[in-house]
C-alpha positions in Angstrom: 17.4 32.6 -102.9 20.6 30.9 -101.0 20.5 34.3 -98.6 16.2 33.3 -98.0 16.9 29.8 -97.2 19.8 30.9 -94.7 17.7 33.2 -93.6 14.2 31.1 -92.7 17.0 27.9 -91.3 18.2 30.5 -88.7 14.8 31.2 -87.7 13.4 27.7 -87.4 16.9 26.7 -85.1 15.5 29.9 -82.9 12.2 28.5 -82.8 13.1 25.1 -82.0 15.7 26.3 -79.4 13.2 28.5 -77.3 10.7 25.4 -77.1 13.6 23.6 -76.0 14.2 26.1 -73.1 10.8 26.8 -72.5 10.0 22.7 -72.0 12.9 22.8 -69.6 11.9 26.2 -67.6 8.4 25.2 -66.9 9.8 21.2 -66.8 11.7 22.7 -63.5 9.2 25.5 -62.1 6.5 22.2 -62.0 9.8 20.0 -60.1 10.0 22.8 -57.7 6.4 23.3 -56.7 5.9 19.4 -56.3 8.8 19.8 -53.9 7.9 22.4 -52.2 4.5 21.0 -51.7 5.5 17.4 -50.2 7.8 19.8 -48.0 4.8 21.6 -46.7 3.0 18.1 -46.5 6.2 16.7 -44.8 5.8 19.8 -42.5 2.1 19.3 -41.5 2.3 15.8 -41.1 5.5 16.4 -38.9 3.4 18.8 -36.8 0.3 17.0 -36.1 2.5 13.8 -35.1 3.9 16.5 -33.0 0.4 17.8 -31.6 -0.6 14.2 -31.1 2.3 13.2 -29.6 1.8 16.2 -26.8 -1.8 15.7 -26.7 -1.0 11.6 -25.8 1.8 12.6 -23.0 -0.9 15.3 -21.7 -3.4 12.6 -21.4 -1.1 10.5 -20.1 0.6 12.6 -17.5 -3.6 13.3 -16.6 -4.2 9.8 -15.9 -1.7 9.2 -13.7 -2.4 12.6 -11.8 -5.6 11.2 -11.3 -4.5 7.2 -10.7 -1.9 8.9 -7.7 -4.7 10.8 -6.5 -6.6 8.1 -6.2 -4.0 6.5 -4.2 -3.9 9.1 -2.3 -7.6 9.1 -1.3 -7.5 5.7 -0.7 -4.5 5.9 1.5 -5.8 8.6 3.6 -9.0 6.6 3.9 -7.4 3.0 5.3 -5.6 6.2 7.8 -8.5 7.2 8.8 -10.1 3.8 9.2 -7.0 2.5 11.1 -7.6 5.4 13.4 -11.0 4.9 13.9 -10.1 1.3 14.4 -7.8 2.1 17.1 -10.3 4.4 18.8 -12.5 2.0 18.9 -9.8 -0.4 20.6 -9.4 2.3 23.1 -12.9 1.4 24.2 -12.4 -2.2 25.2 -10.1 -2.6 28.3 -9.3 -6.6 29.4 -9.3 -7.3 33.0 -9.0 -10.4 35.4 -11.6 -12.6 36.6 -10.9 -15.0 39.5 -9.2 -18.1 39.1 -6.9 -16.3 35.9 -9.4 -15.8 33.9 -9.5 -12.6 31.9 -12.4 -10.7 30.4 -12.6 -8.1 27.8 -14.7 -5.3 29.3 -16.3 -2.9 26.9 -16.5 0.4 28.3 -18.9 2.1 25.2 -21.8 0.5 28.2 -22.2 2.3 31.1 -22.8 -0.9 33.0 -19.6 -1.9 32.6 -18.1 0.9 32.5 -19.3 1.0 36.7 -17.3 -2.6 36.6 -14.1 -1.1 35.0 -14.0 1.4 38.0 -15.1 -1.2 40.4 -12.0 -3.6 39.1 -9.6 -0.5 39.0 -10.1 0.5 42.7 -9.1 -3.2 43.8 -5.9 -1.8 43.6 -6.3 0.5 46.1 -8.7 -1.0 48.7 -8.7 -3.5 51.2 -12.1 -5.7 51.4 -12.6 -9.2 52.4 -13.3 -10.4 49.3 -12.3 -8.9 44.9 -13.9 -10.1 42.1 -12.1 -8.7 39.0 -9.1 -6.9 38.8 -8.0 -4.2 36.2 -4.6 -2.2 36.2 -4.5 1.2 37.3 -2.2 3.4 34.8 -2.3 7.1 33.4 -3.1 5.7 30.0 -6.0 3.9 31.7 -7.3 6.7 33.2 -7.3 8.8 30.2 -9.0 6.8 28.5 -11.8 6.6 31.3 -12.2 9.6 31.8 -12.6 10.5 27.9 -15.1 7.7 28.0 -17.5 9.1 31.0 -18.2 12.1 28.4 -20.3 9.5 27.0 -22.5 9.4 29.9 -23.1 13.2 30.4 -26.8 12.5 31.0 -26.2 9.7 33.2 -27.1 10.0 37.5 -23.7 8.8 37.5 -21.9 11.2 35.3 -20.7 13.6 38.8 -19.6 10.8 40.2 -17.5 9.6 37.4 -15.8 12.9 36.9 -15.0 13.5 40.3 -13.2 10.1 41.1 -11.5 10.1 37.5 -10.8 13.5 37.7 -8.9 13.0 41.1 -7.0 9.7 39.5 -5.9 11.8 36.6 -3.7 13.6 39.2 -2.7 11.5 40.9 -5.3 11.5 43.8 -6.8 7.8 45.0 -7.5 9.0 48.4 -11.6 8.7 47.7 -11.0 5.0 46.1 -12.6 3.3 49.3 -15.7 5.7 48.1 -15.1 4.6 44.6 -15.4 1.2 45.1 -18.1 1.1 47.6 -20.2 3.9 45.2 -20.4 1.1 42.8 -20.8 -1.9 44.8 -23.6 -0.7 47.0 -25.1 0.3 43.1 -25.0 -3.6 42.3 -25.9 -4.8 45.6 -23.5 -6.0 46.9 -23.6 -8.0 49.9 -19.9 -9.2 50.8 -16.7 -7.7 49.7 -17.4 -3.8 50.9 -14.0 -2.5 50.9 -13.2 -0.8 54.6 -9.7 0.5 53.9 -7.1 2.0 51.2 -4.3 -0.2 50.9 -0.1 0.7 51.7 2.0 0.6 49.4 3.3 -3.0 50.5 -0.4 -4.2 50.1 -0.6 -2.6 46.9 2.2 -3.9 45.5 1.8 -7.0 46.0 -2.0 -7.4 44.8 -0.1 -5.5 41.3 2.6 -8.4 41.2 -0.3 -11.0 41.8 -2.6 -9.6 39.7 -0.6 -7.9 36.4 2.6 -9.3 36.5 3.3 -12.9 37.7 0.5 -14.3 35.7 -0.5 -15.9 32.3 -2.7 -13.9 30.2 
């Protein structure tokens, strides 16, 4: 009876032992999956901060691609503006009245454009009696003579390119032609210019005229 009781002790501390050390085995398999499973949420979480942190500098990095080409555009534009702008400056050329007065004379008209080249060859011509007086230069010229393209249909337009065409290099030999072209064309009645000036005569209508006045 002692050896049955020994016997059915030993088997109970066995029984109780393996529940023991089953309650611990599956007490740390459950432990390890709820690890591993807030390290895989750690993971995810980590990689879509990740994807929406790239996703932010990629819209950010898109924005100001397209703020700098906006800058860009708009630069470019007030270029181009500032170019027509100037263009259009080009047009306007100032000249002097009598008594030091000075006038802006825009050349987009053809009417004035005749005056422009009536002012310009008072440089070059003697006549009894000038109204208006603009300075002949290369840049002047240029500009003239881009001008007259305007007037391509105009009765005028061969006699515009001839005269400015000769100025361009250098040529004023037909300016007593020039000037009398145009004056006869407004009817003139005084001031028909009879002779080119020298160089003394020139000069000195140049230092009256451009240089030792007040604009």
């Amino acid at each position: 009876m002692k050896k049955v009781l020994n016997a059915f002790l030993v088997f109970l501390a066995l029984v109780v032992a393996g529940g023991i050390v089953a309650v611990v085995y599956f007490s740390v398999s459950e432990s390890g999956e709820s690890s591993t499973t807030a390290a895989s949420s750690s993971v995810a979480s980590s990689t879509s901060s990740t994807a929406s942190s790239s996703e932010s500098s990629a819209s950010s990095e898109l924005e100001e691609s397209e703020s700098e080409e906006a800058e860009d555009s708009e630069y470019e534009g007030s270029e181009i503006e500032k170019a027509l702008a100037q263009e259009a400056e080009t047009k306007v050329l100032m000249g002097r009245e009598l008594y030091g007065s000075w006038l802006h004379i825009d050349i987009t008209q053809e009417s004035q454009f005749l005056n422009a080249i009536h002012y310009m060859t008072h440089q070059k011509v003697q006549a009894n009696s000038k109204q208006g007086a603009l300075e002949i230069t290369p840049e002047r010229i240029a500009i003239m003579l881009e001008q007259a393209e305007a007037f391509s249909d105009s009765e005028h337009y061969p006699f515009y390119i001839e005269v400015l065409t000769a100025w361009n290099e250098g040529d004023f030999s037909n300016a007593v032609y020039a000037h009398n072209y145009v004056w006869n064309n407004k009817d003139g009645d005084i001031g028909e210019a009879y002779a080119l000036s020298d160089d003394d005569q020139e000069a000195a209508f140049v230092e009256a005229n451009f240089r030792n006045v007040d604009m």
